[in-house]
N, C-alpha and C positions, 0 to 999 in steps of 0.2 A: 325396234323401233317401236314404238306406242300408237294403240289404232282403237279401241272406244271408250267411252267415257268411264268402265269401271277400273278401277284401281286397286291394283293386286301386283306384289311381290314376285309371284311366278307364275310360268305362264303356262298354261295349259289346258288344251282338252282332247276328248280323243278327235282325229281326222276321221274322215268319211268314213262310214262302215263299210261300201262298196269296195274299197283298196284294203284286201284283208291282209298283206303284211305292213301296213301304214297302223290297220286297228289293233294288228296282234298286243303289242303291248298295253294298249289300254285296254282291248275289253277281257284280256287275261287278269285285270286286278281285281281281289275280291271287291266286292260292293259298297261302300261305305254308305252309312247313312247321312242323309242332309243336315241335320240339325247338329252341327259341332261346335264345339266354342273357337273362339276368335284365337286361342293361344295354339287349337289344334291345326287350325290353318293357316300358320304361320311355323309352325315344328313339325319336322316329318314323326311320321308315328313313332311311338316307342314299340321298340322289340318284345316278342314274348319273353315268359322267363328262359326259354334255350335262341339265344339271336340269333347263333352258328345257323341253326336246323331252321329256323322262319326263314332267313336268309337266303338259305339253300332250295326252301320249298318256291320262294319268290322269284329267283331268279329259272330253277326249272319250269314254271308259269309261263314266264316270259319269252324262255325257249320254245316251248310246246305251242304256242299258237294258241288259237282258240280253240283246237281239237278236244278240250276236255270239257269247257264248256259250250260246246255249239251244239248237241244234244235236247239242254236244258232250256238254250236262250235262242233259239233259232228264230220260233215267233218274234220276239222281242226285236233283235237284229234286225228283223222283214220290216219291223217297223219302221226302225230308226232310221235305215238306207237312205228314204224318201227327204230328211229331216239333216243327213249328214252330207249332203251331196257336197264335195272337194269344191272351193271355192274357185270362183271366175272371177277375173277381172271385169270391169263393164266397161263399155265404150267412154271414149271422149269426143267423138263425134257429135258434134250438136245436134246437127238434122237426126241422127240416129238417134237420139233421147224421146223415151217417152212424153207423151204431151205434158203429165204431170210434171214432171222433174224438167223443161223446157220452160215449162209457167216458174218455177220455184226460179230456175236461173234466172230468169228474165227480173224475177221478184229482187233477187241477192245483188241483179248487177247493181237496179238503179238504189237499193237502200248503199250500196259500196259509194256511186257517184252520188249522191246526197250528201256523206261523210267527208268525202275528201274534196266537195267543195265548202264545208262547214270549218275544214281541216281538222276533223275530229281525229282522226288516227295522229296526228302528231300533239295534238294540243294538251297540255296536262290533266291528269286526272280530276273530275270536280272534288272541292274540298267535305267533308263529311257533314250534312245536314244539318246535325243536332248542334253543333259550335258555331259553325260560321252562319247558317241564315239567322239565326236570331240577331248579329250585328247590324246588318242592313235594314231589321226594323227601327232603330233607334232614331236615325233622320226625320223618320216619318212624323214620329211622336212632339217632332218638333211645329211641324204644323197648324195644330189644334193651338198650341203656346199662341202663334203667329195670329190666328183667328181670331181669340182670347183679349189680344191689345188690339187687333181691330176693329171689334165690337165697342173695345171700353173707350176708345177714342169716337167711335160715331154715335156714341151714345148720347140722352137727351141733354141739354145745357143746363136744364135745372140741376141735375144729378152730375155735372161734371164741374168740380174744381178747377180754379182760373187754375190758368193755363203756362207750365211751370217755365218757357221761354220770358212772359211777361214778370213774373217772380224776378226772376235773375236779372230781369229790364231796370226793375224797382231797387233792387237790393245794390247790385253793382254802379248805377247811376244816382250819386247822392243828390244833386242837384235838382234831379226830374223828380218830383211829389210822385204820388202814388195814384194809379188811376181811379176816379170815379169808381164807386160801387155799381151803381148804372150802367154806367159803361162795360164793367166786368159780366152784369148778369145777360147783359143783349152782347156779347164774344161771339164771334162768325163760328164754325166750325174749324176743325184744324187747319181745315185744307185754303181758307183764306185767313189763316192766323197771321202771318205777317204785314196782310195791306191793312185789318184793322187795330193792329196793334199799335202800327204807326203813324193812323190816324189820331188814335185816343193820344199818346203822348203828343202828339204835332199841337192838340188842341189846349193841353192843358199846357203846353209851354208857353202858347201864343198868351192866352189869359193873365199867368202868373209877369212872365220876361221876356217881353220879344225880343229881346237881344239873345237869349240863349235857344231860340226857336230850332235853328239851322242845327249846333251840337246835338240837341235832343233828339233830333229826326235821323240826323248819322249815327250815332252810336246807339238808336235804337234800331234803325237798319241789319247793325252789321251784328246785334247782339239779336236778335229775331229771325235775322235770314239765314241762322245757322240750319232752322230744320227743313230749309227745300231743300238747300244739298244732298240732306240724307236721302230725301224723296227720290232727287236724282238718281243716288248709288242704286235705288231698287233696281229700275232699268239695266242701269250698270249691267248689276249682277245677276241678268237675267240676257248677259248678252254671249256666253258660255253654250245655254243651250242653240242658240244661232248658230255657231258655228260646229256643235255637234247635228246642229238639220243639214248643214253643210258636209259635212262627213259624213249621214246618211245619203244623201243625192250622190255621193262620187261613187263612181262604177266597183263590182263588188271583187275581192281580191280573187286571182286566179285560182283555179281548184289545186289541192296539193297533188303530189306525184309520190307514190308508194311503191316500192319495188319490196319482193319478196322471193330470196334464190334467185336475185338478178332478173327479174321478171315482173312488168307493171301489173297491176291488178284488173286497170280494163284498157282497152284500146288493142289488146293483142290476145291473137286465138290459143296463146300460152295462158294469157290468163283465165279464161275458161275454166283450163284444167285445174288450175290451182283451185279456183271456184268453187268445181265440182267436187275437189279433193274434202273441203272444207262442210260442203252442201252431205257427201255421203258418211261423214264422220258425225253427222249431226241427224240421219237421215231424212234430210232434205227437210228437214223445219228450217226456213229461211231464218227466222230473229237468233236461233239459238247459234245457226250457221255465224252470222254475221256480229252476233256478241264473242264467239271463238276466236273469228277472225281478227276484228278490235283488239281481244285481250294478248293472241298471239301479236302482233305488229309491234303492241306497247311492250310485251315483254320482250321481243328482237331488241327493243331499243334500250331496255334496261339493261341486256346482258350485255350488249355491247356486240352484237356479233361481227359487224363490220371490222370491229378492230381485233377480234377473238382471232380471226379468221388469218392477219398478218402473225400472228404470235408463234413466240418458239416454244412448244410444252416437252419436247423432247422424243426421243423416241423407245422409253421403255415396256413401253405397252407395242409397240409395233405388232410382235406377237401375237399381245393378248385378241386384239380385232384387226383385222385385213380382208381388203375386198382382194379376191382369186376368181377371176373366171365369170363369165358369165351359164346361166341353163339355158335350155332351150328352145325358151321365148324369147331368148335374150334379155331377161334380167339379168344386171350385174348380182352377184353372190358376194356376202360377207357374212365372214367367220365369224364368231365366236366362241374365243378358248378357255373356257373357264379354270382348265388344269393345268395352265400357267400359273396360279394364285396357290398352287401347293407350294412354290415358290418361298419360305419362308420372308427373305430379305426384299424380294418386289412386294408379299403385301405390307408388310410394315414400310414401305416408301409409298406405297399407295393408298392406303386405308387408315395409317396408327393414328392421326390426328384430323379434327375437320379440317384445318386448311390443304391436307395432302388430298383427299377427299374430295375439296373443291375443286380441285387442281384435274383432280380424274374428271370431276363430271365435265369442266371447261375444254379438257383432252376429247373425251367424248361427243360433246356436244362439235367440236370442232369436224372431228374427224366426218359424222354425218355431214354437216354441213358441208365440206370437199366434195364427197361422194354425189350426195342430191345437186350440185351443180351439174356434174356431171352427166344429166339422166338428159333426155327429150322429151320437154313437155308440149310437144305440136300433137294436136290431137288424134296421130294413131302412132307418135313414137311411146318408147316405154319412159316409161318415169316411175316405176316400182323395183323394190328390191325386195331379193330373198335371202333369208336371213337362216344362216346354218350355226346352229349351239350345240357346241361339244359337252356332252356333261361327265367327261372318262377324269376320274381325278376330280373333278371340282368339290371346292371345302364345303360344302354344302350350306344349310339353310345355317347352320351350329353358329357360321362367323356371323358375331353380329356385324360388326364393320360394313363387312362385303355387302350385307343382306338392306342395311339402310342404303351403303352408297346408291344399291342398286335398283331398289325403292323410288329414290329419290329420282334418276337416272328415269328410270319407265315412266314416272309423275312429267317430268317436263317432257318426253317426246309423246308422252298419250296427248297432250294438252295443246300441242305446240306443234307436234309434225303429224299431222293425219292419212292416212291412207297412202303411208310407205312403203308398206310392205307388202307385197303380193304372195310369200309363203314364208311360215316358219317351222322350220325344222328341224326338230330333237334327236340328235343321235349319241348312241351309247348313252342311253337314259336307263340310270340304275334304279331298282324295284322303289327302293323311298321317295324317287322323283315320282311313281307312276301312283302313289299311294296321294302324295301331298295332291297328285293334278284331280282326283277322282273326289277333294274335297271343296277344290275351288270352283269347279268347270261350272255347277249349276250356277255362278254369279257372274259368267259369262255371255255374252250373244251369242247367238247361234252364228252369224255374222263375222264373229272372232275366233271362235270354236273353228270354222271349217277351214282354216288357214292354218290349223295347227298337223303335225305331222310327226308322228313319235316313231323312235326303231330305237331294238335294245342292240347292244354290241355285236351278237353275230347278223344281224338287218342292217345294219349302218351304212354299208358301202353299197347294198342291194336296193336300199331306199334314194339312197342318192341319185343313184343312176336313173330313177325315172322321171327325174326333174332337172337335172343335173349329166349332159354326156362324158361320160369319163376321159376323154382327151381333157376336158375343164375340171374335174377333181384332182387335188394334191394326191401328191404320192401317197399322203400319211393317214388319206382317208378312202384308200384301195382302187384311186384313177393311177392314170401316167403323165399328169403333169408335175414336172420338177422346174426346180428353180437353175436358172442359171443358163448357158448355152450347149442345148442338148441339139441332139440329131430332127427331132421332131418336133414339135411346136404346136398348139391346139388350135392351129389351123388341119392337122393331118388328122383325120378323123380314126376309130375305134372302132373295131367287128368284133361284136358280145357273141359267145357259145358259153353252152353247158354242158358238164361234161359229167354224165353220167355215175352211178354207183359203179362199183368196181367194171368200169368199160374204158377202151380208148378211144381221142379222139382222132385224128389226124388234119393238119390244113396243108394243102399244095400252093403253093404259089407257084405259076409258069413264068419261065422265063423265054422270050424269044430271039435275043441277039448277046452279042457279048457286052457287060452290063455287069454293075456292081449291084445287087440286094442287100438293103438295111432291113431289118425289122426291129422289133418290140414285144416282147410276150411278158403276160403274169396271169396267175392264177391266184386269186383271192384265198389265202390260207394256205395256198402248197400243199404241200404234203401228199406230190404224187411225182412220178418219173419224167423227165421232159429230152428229147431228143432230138437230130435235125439231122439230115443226109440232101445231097443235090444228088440228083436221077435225071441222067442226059437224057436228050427223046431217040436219037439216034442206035439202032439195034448192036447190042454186043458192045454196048459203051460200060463205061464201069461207075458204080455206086460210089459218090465221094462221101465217105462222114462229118460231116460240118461239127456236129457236138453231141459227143455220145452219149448216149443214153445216163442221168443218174436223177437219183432220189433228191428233190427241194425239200427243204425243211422250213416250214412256216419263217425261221426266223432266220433262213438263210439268204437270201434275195428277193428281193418286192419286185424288180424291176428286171429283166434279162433283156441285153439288147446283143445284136450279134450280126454279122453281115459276110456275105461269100461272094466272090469276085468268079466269075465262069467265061470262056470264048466261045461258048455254044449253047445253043438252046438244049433246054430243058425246065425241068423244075424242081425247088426244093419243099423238100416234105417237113412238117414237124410234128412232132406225135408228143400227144399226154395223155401217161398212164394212168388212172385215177381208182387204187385198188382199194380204197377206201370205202365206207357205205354211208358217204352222205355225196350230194351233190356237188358239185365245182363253179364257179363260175369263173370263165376264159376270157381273158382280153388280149388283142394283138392289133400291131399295126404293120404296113411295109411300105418303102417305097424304093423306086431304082436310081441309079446314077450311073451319069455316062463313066465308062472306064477308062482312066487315064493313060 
């Protein structure tokens, strides 16, 4: 999942220094220097000229711990500890928020209720400055025109030409002579141009014809009174903005409604969380919060996710990502398989083309969106997940395909899902994974950095387990959770032992009535003897052998389950031999049932 604003391809940096098989692998990588070019941090190093031998010197690194360097870098270490402290989650509790970060929410709510009564989160994008404002100056320019005839109309009567209605009086009317020059230079202003235009014809008709006095007066009437009408339309057309003063008086439209993961933005103490989701991805700069926010909503509504979310994408990625289990905050846990994609025929259906491509990130995006419905965001349920990357087999940086999709893939949840993720963790991370992360981390947060968590393949399972109880790890990542309908369930919990260099261990289980015994046992790697006998309590009773003694071979069972049926109390023993000289790590569980 994606959590701050830098943009980078792969992820990593080392976890805390204080959890030193969390650092082993990162602070076993030589050093690189800062200054790389852009193609080297994007391509894992190239090999000396013998790769076999680097290879082999990298991954014994990897093994060895910081034991060969902690000599050298011990000071250094002491430093960094203070600097790598393994990340917390912080509250969502309001009352429990620092006063600053109380002021900034309070800031974020009312800039959110400003917007969604403005209806800015739905309303479209403004159009781009430089094209469209220059149109709406062009009306304006009409104005000054408008000014321009009304000057040249109030203008003095000596300098104003009879007046072009009285023209058309003279011209159109053969009968009526032409007015008086006198008459023409003493013309009223416009605005009484028709009562004395019809005066001056009234006069010269009476003079010349009283018989045609009456025509003269009508048809100069109707041929002069054409410009109050006009005058009229001004009103008219000035009766538009009335009914927009109308439309500003009417009460203003209701605030919109925003939901995001099913959840409104304010009125509920869900939305807080989200809020603050937003607020610490930003760290707590309100505008930069609430520009995020903005862009994420409008981009929900571009991708379409409401309708993404009914769709069939199929199920050939099932595999590839799956949430298993929760840790022991109760975070839900999702995998990540990248050694699925050695796959030849799933990456060429999922990467060969962009639309395949599209199709994954739309799968992806989906599949999140499921999961995060899922979570409690009341403010002390969880709403983070931890994110486990397998990196055993994966085609590495080489595919470009993979490397964009997946590019692209981090770009929209860095942008769009903030503060998802409560932990991520690298397991079976080969030496060139641990090379590429020692060139990106310094363009990382430290903020991003302490959420990250590296183990090379013999750490993987021993990493898991301290954030993850192995009743909730897969079988195939050294817990005992299997698929399907087993005897135990990750509700029955797991008793971790160690089991010595060349030592045994032994576990009793007592048995006090007659009673069926289930259990569970493995041992991370085998490769030591495992046995079982029930030992009555009763004197002079006899030793039953439930499962003799033999030699497990790494790849011969992961999982041992086995159960004894007894009428009498006592208890059964199991013993593991472990003649080896490295350490063991033991897992077992048991429970009883009534005997039929």
């Amino acid at each position: 999942m994606a959590e701050e604003p830098q943009k980078t391809a792969v992820v990593t940096e080392a976890p805390p220094a204080s959890a030193a098989e969390e650092l082993v692998v990162v602070s076993d990588v030589p050093a690189v220097d800062k200054p790389e070019t852009a193609a080297e941090k994007e391509l894992p190093p190239e090999p000396e000229p013998e790769p076999e031998a680097a290879a082999e010197k990298m991954a014994a690194v990897v093994e060895e711990v910081i034991e060969a360097e902690k000599p050298k870098e011990a000071a250094a270490e002491q430093e960094k500890i203070p600097q790598s402290v393994s990340f917390k989650e912080e509250t969502n509790v309001v009352s429990d928020l620092p006063e600053a970060q109380k002021k900034a929410l309070e800031e974020f709510k009312q800039l959110v209720q400003d917007a969604l009564n403005k209806h800015e989160f739905t309303s479209p994008l403004p159009p781009p400055p430089s094209k469209e404002e220059e149109k709406p100056a062009e009306p304006t320019e009409t104005k000054p025109e408008e000014e321009k005839k009304e000057v040249a109309e109030a203008a003095p009567e000596a300098e104003q030409p009879p007046p072009p209605p009285a023209a058309e009086v003279v011209e159109t009317k053969e009968d009526a002579p032409p007015a008086p020059a006198g008459e023409e230079e003493k013309a009223p202003p416009p605005a009484e141009l028709s009562e004395s235009v019809v005066e001056a014809v009234t006069a010269t008709a009476v003079d010349d014809d009283g018989a045609k006095t009456v025509e003269a007066i009508e048809e100069t009437i109707v041929a002069v009174s054409v410009p109050p009408p006009a005058e009229e339309a001004a009103p008219a057309a000035e009766e538009p903005p009335k009914e927009e003063e109308t439309v500003k008086e009417a009460p203003p439209p209701e605030p919109e409604e925003v939901h995001i993961w099913g959840i409104p933005l304010l009125g509920d103490e869900k939305g807080d969380t989200i809020l603050l989701k937003f607020l610490r991805a930003r760290d707590f700069k309100v505008k930069e919060a609430f520009a995020m926010l903005k862009n994420t909503v409008r981009w929900r509504k571009e991708f379409g996710i409401d309708a993404l979310l009914e769709e069939d994408l199929g199920t050939d990625l099932d595999k590839v990502v799956y949430m298993h289990g929760f840790d022991k905050e109760g975070h839900p846990v999702c995998y990540n398989v990248f050694g699925e994609f050695q796959n030849k025929e799933l990456y060429q259906n999922t990467f060969s083309d962009e639309e395949k491509r599209q199709k994954f990130l739309r799968w992806r995006i989906q599949f999140l969106e499921k999961s995060i419905r899922k979570l409690d965001f009341t403010p002390k349920g969880v709403c983070t997940i931890v994110q486990v990357n397998d990196l055993k087999n994966s085609p590495g940086l080489g595919m470009r395909e993979l490397r964009s999709a997946t590019k692209q893939a981090l770009q929209l949840l860095q942008d769009n899902y903030p503060e998802f993720v409560a932990k991520q963790v690298f397991i079976n991370v080969p030496w060139w994974y641990l090379a590429v992360n020692r060139m990106i981390s310094p363009f990382l947060t430290q903020r991003t950095k302490s959420k990250f968590v590296f183990a090379g393949p013999s750490k993987s399972a021993e990493t898991l387990f301290k954030y993850v109880p192995p009743e909730q790890v897969p079988v195939q990542y050294g817990g005992l959770s299997r698929e399907g309908e087993q005897e135990f369930t990750t509700a029955d919990g797991v008793t971790e032992l160690t089991v010595k260099p060349a030592s045994k261990e032994t576990i009793e289980i007592p048995i006090s009535e007659a009673t069926v015994l289930v259990w569970e046992i493995r041992v991370l790697g085998w490769d030591v003897s495992y046995g079982s006998e029930f030992v009555p309590s009763m004197e002079g009773g006899y030793t039953v052998i439930v499962q003799k003694a033999r030699k497990i071979a790494p790849a011969d069972e992961t999982v041992i389950s086995s159960s004894y049926k007894t009428g009498e109390p006592g208890k059964v023993v199991i013993t593991i031999d472990n003649q080896t000289s490295k350490k063991k790590k033991l897992l077992y569980r048991f429970k009883t049932k009534p005997s039929e």
